[in-house]
C-alpha beads as a LAMMPS data file, in Angstrom:
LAMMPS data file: protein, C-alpha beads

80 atoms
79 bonds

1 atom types
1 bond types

-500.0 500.0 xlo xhi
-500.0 500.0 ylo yhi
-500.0 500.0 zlo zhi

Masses

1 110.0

Atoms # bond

1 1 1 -67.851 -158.962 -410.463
2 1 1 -71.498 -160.064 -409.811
3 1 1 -70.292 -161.365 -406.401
4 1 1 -68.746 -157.962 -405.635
5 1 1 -71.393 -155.333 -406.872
6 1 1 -74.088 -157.776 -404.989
7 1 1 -72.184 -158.175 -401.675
8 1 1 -70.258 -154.951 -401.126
9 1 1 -72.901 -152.447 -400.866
10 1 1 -73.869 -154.675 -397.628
11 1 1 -70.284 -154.561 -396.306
12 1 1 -70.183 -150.824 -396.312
13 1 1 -73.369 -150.538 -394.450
14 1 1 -72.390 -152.549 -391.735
15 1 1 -69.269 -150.774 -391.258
16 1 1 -71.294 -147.435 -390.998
17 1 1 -73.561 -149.167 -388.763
18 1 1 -70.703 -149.891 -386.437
19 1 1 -68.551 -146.721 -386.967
20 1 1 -71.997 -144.734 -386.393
21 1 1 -72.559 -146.656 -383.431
22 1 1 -69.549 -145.737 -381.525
23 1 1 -70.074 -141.925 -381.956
24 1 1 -70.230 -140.138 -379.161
25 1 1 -74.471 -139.828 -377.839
26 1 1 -75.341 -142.413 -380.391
27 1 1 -77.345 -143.933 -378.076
28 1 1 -79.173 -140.569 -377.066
29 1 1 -80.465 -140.433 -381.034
30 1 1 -81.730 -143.808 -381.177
31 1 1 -83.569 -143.684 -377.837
32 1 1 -84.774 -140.242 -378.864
33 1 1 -85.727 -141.496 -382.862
34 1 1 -87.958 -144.931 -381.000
35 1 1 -89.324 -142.666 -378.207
36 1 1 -92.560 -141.479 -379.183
37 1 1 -94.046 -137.734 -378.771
38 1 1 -97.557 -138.788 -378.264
39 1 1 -98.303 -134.651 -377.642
40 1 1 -97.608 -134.244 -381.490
41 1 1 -100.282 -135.984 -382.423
42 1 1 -102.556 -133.051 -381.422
43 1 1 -100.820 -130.934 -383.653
44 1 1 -103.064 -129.690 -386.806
45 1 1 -99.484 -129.367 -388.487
46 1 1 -98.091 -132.931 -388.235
47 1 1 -101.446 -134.269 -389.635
48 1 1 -101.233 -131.912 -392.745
49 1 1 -97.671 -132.650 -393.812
50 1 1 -98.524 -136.591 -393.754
51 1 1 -101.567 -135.888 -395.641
52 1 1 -99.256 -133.931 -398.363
53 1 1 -96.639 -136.563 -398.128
54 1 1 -99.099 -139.271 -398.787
55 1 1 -100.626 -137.544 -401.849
56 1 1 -98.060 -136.343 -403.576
57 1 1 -95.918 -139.680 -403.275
58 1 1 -98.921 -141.695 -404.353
59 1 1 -100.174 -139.650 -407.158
60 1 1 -96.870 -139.469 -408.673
61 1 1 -96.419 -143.329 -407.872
62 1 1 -99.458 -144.313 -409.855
63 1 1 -98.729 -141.798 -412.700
64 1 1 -102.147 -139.896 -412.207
65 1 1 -100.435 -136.891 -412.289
66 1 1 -97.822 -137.536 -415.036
67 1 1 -100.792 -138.792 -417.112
68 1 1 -102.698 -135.081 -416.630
69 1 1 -100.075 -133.195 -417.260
70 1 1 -99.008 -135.212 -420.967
71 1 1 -102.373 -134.522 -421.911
72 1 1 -102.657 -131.053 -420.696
73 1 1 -101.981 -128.323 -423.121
74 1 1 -99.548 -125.385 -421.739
75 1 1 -102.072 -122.911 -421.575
76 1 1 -104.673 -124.615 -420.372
77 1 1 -106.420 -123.020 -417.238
78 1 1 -106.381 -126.162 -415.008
79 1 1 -107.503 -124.304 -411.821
80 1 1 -111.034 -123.864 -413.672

Bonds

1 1 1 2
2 1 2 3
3 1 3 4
4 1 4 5
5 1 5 6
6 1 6 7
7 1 7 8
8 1 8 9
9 1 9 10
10 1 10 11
11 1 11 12
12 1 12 13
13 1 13 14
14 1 14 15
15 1 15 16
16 1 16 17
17 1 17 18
18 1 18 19
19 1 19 20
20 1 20 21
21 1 21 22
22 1 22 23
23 1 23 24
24 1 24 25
25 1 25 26
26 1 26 27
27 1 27 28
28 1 28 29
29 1 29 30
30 1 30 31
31 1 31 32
32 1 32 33
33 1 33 34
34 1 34 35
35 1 35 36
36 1 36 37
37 1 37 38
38 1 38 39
39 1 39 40
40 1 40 41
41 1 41 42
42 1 42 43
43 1 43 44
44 1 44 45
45 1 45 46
46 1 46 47
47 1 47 48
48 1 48 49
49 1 49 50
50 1 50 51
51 1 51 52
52 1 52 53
53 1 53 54
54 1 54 55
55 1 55 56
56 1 56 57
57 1 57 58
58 1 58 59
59 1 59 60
60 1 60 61
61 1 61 62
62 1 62 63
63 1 63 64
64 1 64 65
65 1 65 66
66 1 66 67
67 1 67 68
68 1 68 69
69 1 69 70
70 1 70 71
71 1 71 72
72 1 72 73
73 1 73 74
74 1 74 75
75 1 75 76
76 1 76 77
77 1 77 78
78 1 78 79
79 1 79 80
């Protein structure tokens, strides 16, 4: 069963990989997902939503924010 659970997940993937492969303009999306939009990087916009991804996925990662809010009492005014 160890065999199975550890090598079957892989099998499936590869299938997709193939069956997605062989869709019709699968070649269009992966030219279009590697080409890059170098005009994007000019845009205010793009730069803000990394910014938000980065905090918010490394401030829960660490557990700075899960450790503020277990010592926070409900009606605490935080934004002071």
């Amino acid at each position: 069963m160890a065999y199975f659970t550890a090598i079957f997940p892989y099998v499936v993937l590869v299938a997709l990989l193939v069956v997605s492969l062989f869709q019709e303009g699968a070649l269009a999306g992966i030219a279009f997902f590697f080409t890059p939009q170098f005009e994007k990087l000019l845009d205010p916009i793009v730069w803000y939503r990394a910014v938000e991804q980065s905090f918010f996925s490394l401030a829960v990662c660490f557990g700075s924010l899960v450790m503020y809010s277990s010592y926070n009492d409900f009606n605490n005014n935080v934004s002071r």
